[in-house]
C-alpha positions as CSV (number, residue, x, y, z in Angstrom):
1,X,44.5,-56.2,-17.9
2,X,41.4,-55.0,-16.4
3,X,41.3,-57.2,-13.8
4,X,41.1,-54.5,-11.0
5,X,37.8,-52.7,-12.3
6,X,36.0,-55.8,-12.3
7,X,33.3,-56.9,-9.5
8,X,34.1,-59.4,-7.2
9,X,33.0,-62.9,-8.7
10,X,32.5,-62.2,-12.1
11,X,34.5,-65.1,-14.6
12,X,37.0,-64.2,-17.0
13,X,36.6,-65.6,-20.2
14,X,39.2,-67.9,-21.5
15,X,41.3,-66.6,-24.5
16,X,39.6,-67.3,-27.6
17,X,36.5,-68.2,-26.0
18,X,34.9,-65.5,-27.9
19,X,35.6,-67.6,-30.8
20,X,35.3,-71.0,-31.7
21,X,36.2,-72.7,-35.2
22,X,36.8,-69.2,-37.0
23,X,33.4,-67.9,-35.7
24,X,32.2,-65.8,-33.0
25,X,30.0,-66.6,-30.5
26,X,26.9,-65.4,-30.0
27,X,26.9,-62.7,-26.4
28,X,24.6,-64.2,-24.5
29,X,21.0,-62.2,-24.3
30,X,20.6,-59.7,-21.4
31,X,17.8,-60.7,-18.9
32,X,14.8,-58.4,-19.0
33,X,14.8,-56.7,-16.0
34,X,11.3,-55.3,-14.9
35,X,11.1,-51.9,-13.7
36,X,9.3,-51.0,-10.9
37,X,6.6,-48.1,-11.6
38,X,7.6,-44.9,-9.6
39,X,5.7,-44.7,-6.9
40,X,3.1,-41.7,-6.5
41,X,4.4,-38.2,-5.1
42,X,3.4,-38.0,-0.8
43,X,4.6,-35.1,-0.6
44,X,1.6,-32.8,0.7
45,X,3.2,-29.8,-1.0
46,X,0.9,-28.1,-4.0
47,X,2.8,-27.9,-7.1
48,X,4.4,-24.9,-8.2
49,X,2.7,-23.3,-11.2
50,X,4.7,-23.4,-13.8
51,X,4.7,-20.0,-15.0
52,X,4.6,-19.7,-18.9
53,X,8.3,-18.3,-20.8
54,X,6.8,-14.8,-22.1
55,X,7.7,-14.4,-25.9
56,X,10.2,-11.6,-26.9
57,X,7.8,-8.5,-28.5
58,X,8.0,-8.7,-32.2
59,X,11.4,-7.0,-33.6
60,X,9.1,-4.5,-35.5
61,X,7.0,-3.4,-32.7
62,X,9.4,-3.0,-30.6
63,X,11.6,-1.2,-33.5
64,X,7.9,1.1,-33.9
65,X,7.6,2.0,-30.0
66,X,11.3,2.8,-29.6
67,X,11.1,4.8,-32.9
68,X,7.9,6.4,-31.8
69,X,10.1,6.8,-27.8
70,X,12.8,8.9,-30.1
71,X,10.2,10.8,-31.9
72,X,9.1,12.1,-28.7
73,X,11.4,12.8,-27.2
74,X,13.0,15.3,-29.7
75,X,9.4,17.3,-30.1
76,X,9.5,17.4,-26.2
77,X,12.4,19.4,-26.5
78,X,11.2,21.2,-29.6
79,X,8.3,22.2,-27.7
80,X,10.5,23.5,-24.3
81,X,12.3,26.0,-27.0
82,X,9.3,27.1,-28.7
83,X,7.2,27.1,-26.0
84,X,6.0,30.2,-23.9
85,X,6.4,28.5,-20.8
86,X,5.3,31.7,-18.8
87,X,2.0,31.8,-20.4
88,X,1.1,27.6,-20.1
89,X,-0.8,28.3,-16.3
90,X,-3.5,30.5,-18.1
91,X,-4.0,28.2,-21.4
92,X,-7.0,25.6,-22.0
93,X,-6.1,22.6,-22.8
94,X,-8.1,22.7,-26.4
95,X,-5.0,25.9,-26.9
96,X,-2.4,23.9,-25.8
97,X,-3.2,20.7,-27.7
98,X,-3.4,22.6,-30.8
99,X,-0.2,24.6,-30.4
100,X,1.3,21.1,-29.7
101,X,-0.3,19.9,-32.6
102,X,0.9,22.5,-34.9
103,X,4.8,22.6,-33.5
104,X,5.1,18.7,-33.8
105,X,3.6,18.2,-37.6
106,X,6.2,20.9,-38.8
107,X,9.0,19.0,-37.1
108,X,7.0,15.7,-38.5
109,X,7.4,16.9,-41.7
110,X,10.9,18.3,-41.8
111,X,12.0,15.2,-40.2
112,X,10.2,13.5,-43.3
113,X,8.1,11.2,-40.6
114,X,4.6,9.8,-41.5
115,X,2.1,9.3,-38.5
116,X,-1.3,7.8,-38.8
117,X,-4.3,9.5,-37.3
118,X,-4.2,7.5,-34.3
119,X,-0.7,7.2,-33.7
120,X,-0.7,11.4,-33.9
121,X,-3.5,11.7,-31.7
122,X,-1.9,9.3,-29.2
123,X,1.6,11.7,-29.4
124,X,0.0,14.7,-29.3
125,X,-1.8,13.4,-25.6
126,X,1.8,12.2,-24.6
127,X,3.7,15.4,-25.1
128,X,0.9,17.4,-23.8
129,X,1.1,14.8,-20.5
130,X,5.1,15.8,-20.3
131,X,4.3,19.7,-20.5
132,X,1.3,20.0,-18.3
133,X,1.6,16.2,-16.2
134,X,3.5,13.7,-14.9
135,X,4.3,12.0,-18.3
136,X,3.5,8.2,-18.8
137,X,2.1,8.2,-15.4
138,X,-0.9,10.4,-16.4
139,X,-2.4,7.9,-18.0
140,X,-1.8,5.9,-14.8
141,X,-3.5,8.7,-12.2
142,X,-6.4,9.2,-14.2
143,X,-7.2,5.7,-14.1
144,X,-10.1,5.3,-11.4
145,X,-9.1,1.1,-11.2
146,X,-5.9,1.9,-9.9
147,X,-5.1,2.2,-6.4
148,X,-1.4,2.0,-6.2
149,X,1.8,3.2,-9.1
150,X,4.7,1.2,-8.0
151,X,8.0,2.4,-10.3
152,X,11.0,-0.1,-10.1
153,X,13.0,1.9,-12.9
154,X,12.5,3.5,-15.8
155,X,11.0,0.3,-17.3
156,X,8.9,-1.6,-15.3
157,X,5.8,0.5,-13.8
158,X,3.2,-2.0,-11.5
159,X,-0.5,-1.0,-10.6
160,X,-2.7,-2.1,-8.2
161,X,-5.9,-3.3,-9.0
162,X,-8.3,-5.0,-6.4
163,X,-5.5,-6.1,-4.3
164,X,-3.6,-7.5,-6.6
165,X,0.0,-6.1,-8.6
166,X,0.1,-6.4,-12.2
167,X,3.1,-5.2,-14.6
168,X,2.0,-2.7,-17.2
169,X,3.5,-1.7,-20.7
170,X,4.0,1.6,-20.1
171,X,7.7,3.0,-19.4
172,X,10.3,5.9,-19.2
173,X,12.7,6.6,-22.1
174,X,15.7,6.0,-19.8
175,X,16.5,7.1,-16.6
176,X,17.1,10.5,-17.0
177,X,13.2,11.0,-18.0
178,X,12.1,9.4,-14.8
179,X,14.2,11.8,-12.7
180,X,12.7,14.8,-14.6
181,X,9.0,13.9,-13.7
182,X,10.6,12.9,-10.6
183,X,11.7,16.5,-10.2
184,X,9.0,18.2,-11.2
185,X,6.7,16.4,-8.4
186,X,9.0,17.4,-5.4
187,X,9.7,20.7,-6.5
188,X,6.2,22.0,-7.1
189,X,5.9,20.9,-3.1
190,X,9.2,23.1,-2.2
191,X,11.2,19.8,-1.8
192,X,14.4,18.4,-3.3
193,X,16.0,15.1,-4.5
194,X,19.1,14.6,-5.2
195,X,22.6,12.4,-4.1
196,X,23.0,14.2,-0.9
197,X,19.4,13.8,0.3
198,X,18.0,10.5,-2.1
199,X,14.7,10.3,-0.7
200,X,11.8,12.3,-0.4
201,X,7.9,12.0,0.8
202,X,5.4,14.4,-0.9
203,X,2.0,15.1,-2.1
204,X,0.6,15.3,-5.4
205,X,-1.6,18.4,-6.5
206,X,-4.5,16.0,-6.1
207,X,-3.6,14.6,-2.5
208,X,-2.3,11.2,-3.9
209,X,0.4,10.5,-1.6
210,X,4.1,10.0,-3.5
211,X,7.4,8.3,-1.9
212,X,10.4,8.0,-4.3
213,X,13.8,7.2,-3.7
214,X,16.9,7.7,-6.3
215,X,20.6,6.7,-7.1
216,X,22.7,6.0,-6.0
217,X,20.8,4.5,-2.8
218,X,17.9,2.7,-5.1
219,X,20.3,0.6,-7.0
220,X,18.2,-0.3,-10.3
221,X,16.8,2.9,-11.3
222,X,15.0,5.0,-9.4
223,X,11.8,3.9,-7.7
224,X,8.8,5.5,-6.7
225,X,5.4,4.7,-5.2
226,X,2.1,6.5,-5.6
227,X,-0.8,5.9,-2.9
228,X,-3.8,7.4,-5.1
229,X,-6.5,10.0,-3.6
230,X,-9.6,8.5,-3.8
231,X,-11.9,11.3,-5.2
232,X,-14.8,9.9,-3.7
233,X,-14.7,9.6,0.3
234,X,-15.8,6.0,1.4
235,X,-18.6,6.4,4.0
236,X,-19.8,3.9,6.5
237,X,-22.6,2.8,4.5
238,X,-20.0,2.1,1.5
239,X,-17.9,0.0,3.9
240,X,-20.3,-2.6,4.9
241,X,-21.2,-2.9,1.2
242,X,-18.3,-3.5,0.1
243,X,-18.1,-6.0,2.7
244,X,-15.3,-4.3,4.9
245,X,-17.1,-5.1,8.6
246,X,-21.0,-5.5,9.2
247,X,-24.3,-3.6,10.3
248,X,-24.0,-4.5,13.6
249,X,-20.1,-3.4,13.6
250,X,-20.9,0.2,12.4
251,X,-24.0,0.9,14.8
252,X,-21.2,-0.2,17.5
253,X,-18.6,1.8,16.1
254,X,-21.4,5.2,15.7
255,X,-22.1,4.1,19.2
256,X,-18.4,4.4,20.1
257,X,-17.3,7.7,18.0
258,X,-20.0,9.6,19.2
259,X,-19.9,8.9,23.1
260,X,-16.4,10.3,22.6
261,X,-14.7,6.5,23.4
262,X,-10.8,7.2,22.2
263,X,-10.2,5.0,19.5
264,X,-6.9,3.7,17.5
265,X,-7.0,1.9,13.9
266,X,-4.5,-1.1,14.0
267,X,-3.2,-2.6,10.9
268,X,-0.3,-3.1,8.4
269,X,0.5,-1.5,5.4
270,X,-2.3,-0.8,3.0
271,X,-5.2,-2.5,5.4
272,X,-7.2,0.7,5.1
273,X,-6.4,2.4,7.9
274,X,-6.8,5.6,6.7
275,X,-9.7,5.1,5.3
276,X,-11.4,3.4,8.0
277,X,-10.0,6.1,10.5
278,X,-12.4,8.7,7.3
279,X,-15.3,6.2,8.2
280,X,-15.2,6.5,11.8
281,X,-15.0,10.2,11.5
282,X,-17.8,10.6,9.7
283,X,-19.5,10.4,13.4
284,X,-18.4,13.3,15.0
285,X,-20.9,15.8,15.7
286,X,-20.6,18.8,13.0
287,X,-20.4,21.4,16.4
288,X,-17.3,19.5,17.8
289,X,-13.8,21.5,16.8
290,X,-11.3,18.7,15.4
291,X,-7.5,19.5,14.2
292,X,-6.3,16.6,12.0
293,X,-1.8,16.1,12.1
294,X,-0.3,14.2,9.7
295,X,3.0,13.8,7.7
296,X,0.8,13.7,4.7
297,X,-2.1,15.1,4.9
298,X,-4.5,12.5,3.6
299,X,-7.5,12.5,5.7
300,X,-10.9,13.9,4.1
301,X,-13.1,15.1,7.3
302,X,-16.4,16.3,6.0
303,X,-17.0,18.5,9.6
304,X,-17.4,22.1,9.8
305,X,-14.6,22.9,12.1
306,X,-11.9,21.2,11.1
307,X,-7.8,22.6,11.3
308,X,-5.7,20.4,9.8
309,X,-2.1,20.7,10.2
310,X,0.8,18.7,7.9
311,X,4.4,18.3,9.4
312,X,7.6,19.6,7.2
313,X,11.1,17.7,6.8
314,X,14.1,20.3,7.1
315,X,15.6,22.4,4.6
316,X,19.0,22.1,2.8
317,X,20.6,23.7,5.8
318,X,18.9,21.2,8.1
319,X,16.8,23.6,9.6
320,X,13.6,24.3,10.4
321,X,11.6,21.3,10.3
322,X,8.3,20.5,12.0
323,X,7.4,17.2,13.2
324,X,4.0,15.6,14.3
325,X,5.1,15.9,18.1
326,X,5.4,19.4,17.4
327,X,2.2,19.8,15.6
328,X,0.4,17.8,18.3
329,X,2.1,20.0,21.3
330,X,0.5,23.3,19.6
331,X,-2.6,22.3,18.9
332,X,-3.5,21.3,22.5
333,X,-3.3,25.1,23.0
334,X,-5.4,25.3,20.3
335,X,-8.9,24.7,22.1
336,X,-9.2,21.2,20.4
337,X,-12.4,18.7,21.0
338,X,-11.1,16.0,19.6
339,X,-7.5,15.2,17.8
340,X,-6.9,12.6,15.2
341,X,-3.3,11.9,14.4
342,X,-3.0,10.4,11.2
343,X,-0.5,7.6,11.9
344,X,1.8,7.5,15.4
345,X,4.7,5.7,14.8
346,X,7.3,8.2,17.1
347,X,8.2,10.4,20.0
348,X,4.6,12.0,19.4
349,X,2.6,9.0,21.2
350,X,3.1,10.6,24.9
351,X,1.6,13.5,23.6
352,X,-1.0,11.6,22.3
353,X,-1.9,9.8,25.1
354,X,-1.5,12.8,27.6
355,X,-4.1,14.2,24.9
356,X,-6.8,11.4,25.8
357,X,-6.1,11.4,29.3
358,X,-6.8,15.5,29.9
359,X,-10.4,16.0,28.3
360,X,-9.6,15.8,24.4
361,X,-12.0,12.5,24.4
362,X,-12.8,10.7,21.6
363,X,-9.4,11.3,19.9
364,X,-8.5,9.0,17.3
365,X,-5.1,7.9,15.8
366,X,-3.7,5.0,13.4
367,X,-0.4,2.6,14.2
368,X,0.9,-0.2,12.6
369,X,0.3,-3.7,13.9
370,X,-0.9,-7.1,13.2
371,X,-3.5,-7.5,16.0
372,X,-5.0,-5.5,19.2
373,X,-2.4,-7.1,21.9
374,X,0.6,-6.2,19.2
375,X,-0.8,-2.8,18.8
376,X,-0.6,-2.2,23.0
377,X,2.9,-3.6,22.8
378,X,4.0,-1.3,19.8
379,X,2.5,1.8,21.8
380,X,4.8,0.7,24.7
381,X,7.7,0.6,22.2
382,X,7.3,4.0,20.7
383,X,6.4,5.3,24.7
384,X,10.3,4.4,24.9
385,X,11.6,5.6,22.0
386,X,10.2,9.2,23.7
387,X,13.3,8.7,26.2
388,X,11.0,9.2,29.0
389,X,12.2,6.7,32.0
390,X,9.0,5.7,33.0
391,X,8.1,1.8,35.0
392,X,6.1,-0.6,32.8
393,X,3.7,-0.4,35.3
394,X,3.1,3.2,35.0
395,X,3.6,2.8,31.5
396,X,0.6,0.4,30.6
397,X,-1.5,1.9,33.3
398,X,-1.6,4.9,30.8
399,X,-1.8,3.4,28.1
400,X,-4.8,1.5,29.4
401,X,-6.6,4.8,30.7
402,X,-6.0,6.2,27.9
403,X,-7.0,4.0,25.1
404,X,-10.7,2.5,25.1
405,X,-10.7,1.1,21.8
406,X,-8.6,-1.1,19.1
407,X,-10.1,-1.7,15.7
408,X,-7.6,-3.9,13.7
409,X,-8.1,-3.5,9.7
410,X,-6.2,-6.3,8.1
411,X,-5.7,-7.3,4.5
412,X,-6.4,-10.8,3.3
413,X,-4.4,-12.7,1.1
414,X,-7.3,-12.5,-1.7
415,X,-6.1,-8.7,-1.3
416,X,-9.7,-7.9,-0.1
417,X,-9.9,-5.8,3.2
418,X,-11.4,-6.5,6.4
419,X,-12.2,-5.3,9.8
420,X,-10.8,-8.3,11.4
421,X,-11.3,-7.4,15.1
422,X,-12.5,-4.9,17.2
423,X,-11.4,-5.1,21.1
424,X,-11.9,-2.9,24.3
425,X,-9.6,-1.8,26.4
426,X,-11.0,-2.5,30.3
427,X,-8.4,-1.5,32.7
428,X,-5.5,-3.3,34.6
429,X,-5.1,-6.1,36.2
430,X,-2.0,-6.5,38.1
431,X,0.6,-5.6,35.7
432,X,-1.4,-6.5,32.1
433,X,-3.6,-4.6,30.1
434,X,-6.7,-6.4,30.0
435,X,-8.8,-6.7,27.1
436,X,-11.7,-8.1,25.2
437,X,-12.7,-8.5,21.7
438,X,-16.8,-7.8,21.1
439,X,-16.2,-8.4,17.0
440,X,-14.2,-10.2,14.8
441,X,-14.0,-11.9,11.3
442,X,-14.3,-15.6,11.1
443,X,-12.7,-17.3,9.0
444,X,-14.1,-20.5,7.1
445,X,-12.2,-21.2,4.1
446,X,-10.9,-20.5,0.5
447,X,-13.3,-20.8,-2.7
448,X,-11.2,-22.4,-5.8
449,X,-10.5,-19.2,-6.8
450,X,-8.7,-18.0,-3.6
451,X,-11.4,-15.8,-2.6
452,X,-11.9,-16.3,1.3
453,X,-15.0,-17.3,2.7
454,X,-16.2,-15.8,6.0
455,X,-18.5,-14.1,8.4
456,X,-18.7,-11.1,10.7
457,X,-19.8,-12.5,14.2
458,X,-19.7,-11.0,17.8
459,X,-17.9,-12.9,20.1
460,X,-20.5,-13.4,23.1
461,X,-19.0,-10.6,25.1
462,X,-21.2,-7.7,26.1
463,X,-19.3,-4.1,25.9
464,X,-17.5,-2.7,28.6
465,X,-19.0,0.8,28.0
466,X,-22.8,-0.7,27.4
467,X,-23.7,1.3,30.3
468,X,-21.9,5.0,28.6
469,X,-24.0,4.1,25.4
470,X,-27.4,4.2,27.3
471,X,-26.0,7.3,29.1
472,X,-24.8,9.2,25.9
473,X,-28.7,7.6,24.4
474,X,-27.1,5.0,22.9
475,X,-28.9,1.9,23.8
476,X,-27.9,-0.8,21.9
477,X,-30.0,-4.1,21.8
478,X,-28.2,-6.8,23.0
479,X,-29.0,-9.2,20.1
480,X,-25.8,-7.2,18.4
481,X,-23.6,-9.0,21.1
482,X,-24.4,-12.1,20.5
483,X,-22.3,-15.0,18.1
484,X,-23.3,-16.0,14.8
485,X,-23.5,-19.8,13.5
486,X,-23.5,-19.1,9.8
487,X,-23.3,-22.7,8.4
């Protein structure tokens, strides 16, 4: 009946063959049939760790937080109606804690709600964060370990700490409590976020510098990103502790800043531009007058004469804003020394370079890009997003008058930073910018921990502008020039 579904060659048994003399036969035993081990993985791919499942939060702790979430959010709006908002500038925070104190256990106790001691003390800092802060993200800013708040919605809040992202347990009620902090950041700057205009980039009262965007545009919830102020300035000295280039790199780069070389600070996104571009500053002579533009004002020059200037978006009407080109066109009427733009990434380059090229020397200015012959080309790109119709030839000749130094700040992938390179700018030839790197990092390998191993080393070449330094009494020995073999 089967016959069909059967492999070619195999015998069909003969009726009744299956039994003989009223009894079955016995099926014949199956053959053991060795299996082959599997052979070992070639593949020169690491395995992927396997990440963990992360266990569900107890039903009564997380009953007890949401409980506790309810709880404060109804003595939050106690305290707005009972509250003398008008008199909360001049009050100590000893005053205000107690008044909190005293509003919330009367509530407690009408509501028939029984805090412990710690649990009291820990609401009474929470609603005094909302009235007077930034809510959960208090705790957060007054963290010296963190260097970055990334919001992704009301409920998950990431921090950066030494490099590396790591989710936290605080959160937002709901979404509606992250727009009200939200709210109260941009509108203490004189800005506005709303559907209509869903992003906004401002400054915290302690210069931390604050991006958010908001529905319906962020789709999740609304996200926002803090780039914390670091109270304490990070010197030169502090640098090459930590690591970040070498001696001989920062008696260069003094050599450099002070004989008035113009210098820009390549890198990507959190390399430490900015704070190298603080570093270098820290070399200009305290008699020179330096104006500072930025978008946000971030930079902490520690010189006498110092004008810094911050650019402004437009209003509701679409008027009246001021952009960096703008900034940078007044303040060469200004009687500057020296300029430092705090990132170019627009229209505002020609300016900038004009700047160098007509006695403002030993201007400074950051862009993003992953290495000293990217940063040339980027300059070239944002020379034509200016709209000025100007032969490549022309174009890189200013550029390379203009420019005599790149210093590319990179970070790792151990999310340590480094000053990976720095290169000189030495004029034309033909139609290329020439250049040559004097430092750079060399790279030997990872430790089992990821941590990179690897050494600061000149590269052989003697400097361009060795002959300036001796000039300007800058006489560097040559032993600085010459390469390392660390083995």
């Amino acid at each position: 009946m089967f016959s069909r579904y059967k492999k070619p060659g195999a015998a069909t048994p003969a009726p009744g063959a299956m039994r003989a003399n009223g009894a079955s036969a016995q099926p014949a035993p199956k053959p053991v049939v060795a299996v082959a081990p599997e052979p070992e993985s070639t593949s020169m791919r690491r395995p992927l760790p396997k990440v963990a499942a992360q266990t569900a939060p107890q039903d009564k702790e997380r009953k007890r937080r949401e409980r506790l979430g309810d709880i404060k959010l109804e003595l939050h709006r106690a305290l707005l109606d009972n509250l003398n908002l008008a008199a909360l500038d001049t009050a100590t925070e000893q005053d205000l804690k107690g008044e909190i104190g005293a509003i919330s256990a009367e509530l407690l106790e009408e509501q028939g709600i029984v805090l412990n001691r710690e649990e009291r003390i820990q609401l009474i800092q929470e609603l005094y964060d909302e009235v007077k802060g930034l809510g959960p993200l208090e705790t957060l800013l007054k963290d010296d370990s963190v260097n970055d708040i990334l919001v992704n919605g009301p409920h998950r809040i990431f921090v950066e700490r030494g490099g590396k992202l790591t989710l936290t347990d605080i959160t937002f009620k709901d979404e509606k409590h992250l727009l009200r902090i939200i709210d109260k950041i941009v509108s203490a700057v004189g800005r506005r976020v709303d559907e209509s205009n869903p992003y906004c980039d401002a400054r915290l009262a302690d210069g931390s510098r604050f991006n958010c965007m908001v529905p319906p545009v962020a789709v999740d919830g609304s996200l926002v990103s803090i780039r914390k102020f670091k109270k304490d300035k990070l010197g030169i000295d502090d640098l090459v502790r930590f690591g970040a280039f070498s001696e001989e790199m920062a008696a260069y780069l003094q050599a450099a800043v002070s004989t008035r070389l113009n210098i820009i600070v390549s890198g990507g996104t959190g390399s430490g531009k900015t704070t190298t571009l603080n570093a270098l500053s820290s070399f200009i002579d305290n008699a020179e007058r330096v104006l500072t533009i930025e978008d946000t004002a971030e930079l902490q020059l520690q010189q006498v004469h110092v004008g810094r200037m911050e650019s402004r978006p437009a209003n509701v009407e679409g008027k009246g804003a001021v952009t960096q080109r703008d900034c940078l066109r007044n303040a060469l009427r200004m009687r500057p020394d020296r300029i430092i733009v705090g990132e170019t990434r627009g229209e505002e380059v020609i300016d900038m370079l004009q700047a160098m090229n007509t006695g403002h020397d030993g201007s400074m200015t950051t862009i993003h890009a992953n290495s000293a012959r990217d940063g040339v080309s980027r300059l070239e790109n944002m020379i034509a997003m200016a709209g000025i119709e100007m032969p490549m030839k022309a174009m890189r000749s200013q550029i390379s008058s203009a420019v005599n130094l790149i210093v590319q700040a990179s970070r790792l992938q151990d999310g340590s930073r480094r000053m990976t390179s720095i290169t000189e700018i030495t004029g034309m030839e033909g139609d290329v910018i020439s250049m040559q790197e004097v430092f750079k990092f060399q790279r030997v390998g990872l430790t089992p921990e990821n941590k990179i191993i690897g050494h600061f080393t000149a590269t052989g070449v003697r400097s361009h502008y060795s002959e300036r330094f001796r000039l300007w009494g800058y006489d560097l020995p040559p032993e600085i020039f010459e390469p390392k073999d660390v083995r």
